[in-house]
DRENTORKOL-3810 file (N, C-alpha, C; in nm, 4 decimals):
REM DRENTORKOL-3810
@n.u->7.0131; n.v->-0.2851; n.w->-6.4243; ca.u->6.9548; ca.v->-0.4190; ca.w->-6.4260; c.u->6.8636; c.v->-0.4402; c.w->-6.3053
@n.u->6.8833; n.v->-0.3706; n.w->-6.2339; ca.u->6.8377; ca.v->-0.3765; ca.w->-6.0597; c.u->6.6845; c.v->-0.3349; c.w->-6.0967
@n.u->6.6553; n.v->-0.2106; n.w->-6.1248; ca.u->6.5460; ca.v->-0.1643; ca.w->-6.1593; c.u->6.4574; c.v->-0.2545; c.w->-6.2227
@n.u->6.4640; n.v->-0.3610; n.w->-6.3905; ca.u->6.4224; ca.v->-0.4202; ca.w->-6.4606; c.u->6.3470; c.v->-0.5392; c.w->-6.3257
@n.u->6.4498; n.v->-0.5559; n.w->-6.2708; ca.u->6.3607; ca.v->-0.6833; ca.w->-6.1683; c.u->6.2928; c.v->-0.6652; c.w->-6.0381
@n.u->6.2755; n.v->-0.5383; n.w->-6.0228; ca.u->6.1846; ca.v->-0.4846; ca.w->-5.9213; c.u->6.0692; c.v->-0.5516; c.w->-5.9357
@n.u->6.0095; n.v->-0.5304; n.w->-6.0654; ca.u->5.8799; ca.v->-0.5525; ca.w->-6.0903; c.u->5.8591; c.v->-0.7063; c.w->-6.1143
@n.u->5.9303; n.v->-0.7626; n.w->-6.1524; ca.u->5.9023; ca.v->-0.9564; ca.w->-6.1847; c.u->5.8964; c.v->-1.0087; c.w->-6.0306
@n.u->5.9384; n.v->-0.9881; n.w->-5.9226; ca.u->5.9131; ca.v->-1.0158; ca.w->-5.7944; c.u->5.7156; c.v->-1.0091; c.w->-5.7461
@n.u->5.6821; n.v->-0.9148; n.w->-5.7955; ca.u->5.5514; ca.v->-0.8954; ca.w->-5.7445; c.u->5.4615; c.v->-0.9736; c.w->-5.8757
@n.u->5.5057; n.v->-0.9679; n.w->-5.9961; ca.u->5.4348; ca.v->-1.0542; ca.w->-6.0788; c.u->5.4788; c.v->-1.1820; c.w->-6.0639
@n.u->5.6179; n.v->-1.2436; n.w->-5.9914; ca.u->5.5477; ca.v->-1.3953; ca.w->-5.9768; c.u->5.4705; c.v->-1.4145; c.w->-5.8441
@n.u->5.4774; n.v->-1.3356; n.w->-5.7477; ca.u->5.3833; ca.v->-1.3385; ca.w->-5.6467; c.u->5.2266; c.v->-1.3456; c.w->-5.6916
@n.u->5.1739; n.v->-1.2558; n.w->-5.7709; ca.u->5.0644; ca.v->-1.2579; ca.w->-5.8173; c.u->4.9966; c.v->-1.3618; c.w->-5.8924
@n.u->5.0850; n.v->-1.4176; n.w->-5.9607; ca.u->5.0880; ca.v->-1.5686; ca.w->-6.0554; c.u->5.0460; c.v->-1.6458; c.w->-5.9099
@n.u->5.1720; n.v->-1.7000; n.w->-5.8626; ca.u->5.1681; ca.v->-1.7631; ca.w->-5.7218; c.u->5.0204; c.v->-1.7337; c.w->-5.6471
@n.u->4.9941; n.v->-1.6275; n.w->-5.5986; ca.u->4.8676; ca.v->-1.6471; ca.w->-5.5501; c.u->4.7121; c.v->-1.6712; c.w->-5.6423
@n.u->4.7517; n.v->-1.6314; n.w->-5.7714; ca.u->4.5948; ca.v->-1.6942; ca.w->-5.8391; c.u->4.5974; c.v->-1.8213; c.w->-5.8641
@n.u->4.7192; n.v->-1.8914; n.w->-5.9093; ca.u->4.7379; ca.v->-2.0488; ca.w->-5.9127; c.u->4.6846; c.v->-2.0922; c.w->-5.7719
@n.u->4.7397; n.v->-2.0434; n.w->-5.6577; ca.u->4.6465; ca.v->-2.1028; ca.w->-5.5164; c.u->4.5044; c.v->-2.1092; c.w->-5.5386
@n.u->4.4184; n.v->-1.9183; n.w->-5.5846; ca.u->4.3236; ca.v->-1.9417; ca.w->-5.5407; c.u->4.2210; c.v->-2.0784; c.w->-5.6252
@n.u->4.2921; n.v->-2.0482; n.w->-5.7494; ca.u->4.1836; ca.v->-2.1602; ca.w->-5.8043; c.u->4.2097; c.v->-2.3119; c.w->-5.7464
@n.u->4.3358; n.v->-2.3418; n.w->-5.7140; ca.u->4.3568; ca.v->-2.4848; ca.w->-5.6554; c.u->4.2351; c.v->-2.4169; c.w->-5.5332
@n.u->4.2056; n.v->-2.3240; n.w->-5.4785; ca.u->4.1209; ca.v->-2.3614; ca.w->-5.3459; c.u->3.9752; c.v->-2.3933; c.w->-5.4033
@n.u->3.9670; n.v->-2.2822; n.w->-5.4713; ca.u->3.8026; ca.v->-2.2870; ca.w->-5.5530; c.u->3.8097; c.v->-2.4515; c.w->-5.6185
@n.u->3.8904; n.v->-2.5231; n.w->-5.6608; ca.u->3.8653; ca.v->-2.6072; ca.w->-5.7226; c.u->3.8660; c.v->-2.7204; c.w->-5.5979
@n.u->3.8856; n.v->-2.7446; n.w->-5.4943; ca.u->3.8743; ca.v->-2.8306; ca.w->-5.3848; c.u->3.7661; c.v->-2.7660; c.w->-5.3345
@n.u->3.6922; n.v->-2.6583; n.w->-5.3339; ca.u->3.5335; ca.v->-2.6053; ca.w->-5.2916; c.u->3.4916; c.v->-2.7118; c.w->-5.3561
@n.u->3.4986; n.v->-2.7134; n.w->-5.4845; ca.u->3.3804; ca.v->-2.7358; ca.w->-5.5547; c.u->3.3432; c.v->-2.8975; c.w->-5.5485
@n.u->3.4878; n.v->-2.9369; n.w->-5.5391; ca.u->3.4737; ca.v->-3.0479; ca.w->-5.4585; c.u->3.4378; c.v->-3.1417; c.w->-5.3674
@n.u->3.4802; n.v->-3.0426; n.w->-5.2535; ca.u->3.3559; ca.v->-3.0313; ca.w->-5.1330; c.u->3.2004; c.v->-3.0489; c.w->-5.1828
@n.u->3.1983; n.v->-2.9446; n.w->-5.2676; ca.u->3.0165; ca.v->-2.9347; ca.w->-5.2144; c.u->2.9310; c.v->-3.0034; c.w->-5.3394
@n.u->3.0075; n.v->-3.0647; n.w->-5.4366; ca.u->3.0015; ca.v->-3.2291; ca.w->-5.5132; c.u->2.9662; c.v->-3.3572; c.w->-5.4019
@n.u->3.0729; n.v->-3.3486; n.w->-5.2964; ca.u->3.0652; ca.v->-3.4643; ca.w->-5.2412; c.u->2.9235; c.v->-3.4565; c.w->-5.1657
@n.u->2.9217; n.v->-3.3418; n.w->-5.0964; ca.u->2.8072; ca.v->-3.3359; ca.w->-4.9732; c.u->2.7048; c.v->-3.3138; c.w->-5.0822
@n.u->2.6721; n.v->-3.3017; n.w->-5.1977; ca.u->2.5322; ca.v->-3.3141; ca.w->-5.2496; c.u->2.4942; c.v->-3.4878; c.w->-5.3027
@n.u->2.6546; n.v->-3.5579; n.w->-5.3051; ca.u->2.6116; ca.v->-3.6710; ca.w->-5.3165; c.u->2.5587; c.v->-3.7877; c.w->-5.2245
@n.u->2.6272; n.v->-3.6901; n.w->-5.1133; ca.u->2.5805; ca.v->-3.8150; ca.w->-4.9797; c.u->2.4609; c.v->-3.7519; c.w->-4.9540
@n.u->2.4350; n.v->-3.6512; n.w->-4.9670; ca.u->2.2807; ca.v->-3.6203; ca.w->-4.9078; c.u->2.1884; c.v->-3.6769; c.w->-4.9933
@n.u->2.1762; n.v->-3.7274; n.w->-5.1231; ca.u->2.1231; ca.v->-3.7909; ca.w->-5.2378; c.u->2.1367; c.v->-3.9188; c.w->-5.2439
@n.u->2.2595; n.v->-4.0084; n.w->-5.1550; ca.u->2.2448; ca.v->-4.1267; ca.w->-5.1242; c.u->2.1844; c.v->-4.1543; c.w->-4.9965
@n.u->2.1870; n.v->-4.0335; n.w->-4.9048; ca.u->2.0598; ca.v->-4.0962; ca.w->-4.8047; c.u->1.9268; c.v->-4.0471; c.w->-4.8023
@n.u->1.9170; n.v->-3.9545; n.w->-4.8735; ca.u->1.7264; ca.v->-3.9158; ca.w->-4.9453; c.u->1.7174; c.v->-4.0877; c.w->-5.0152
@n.u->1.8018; n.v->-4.1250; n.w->-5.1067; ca.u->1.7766; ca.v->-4.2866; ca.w->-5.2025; c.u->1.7343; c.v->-4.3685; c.w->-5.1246
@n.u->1.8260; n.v->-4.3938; n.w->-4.9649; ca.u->1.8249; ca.v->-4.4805; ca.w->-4.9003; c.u->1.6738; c.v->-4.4658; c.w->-4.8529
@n.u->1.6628; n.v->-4.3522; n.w->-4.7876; ca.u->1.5133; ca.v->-4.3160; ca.w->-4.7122; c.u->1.4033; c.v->-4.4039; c.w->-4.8046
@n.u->1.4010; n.v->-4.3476; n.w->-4.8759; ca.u->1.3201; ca.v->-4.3605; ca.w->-4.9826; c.u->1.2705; c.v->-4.5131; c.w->-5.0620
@n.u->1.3806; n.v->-4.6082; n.w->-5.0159; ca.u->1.3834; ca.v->-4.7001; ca.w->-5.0608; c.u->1.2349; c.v->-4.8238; c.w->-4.9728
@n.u->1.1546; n.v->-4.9067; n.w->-5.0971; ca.u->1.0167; ca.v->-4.9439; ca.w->-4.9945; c.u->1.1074; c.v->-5.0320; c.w->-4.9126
@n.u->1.0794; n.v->-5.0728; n.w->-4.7803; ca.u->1.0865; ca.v->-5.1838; ca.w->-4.6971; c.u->1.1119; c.v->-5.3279; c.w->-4.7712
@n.u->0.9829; n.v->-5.3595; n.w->-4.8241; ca.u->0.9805; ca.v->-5.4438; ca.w->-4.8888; c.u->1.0959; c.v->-5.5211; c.w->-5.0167
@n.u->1.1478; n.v->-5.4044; n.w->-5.0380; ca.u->1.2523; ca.v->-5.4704; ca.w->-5.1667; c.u->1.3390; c.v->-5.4927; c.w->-5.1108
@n.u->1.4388; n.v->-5.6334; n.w->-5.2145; ca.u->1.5214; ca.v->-5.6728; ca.w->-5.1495; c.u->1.6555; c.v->-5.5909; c.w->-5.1467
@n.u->1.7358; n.v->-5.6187; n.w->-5.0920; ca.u->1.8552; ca.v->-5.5108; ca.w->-5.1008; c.u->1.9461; c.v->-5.5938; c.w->-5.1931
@n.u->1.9540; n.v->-5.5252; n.w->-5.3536; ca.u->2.0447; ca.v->-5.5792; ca.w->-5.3899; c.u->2.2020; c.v->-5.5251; c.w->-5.4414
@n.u->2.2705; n.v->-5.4486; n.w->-5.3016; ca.u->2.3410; ca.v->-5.4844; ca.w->-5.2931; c.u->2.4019; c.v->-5.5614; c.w->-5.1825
@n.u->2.3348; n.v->-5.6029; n.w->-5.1588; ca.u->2.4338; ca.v->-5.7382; ca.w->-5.0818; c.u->2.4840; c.v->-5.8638; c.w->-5.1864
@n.u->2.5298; n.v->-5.9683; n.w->-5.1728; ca.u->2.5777; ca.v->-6.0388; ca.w->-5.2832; c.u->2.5050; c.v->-6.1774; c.w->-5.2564
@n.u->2.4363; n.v->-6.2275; n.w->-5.3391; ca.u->2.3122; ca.v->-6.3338; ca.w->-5.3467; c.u->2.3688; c.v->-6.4626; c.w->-5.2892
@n.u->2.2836; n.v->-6.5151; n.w->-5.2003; ca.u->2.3425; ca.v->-6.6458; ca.w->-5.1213; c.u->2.3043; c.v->-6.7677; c.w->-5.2073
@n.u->2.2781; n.v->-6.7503; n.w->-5.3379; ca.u->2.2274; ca.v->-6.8658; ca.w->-5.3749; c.u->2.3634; c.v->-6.9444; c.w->-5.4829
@n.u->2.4945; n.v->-6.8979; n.w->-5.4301; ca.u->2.6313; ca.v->-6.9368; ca.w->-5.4998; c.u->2.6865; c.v->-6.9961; c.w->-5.3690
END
């Protein structure tokens, strides 16, 4: 019986570490979601004329 479970030790290790790597790859991708969105909300901001009003602030006319 000893023999039979030699080998299930290193296959749940192996399980165990590909379940990690994709939890890591999947918080990458995460990461570099977020930082393409803030760099795209301050290119928007840049970009935005002087002149217009900012609407998000919330209108003083209530």
């Amino acid at each position: 019986m000893r023999k039979q479970q030699s080998g299930v030790m290193l296959l749940e290790a192996l399980i165990a570490i590909l379940i990690f790597s994709l939890g890591v790859l999947g918080i990458g991708g995460l990461q570099a979601s977020a930082v393409a969105a803030t760099r795209d909300a301050k290119i928007s901001h840049r970009c935005r004329p002087a002149g217009e009003p900012d609407t998000s602030r919330a209108d003083d006319d209530r």
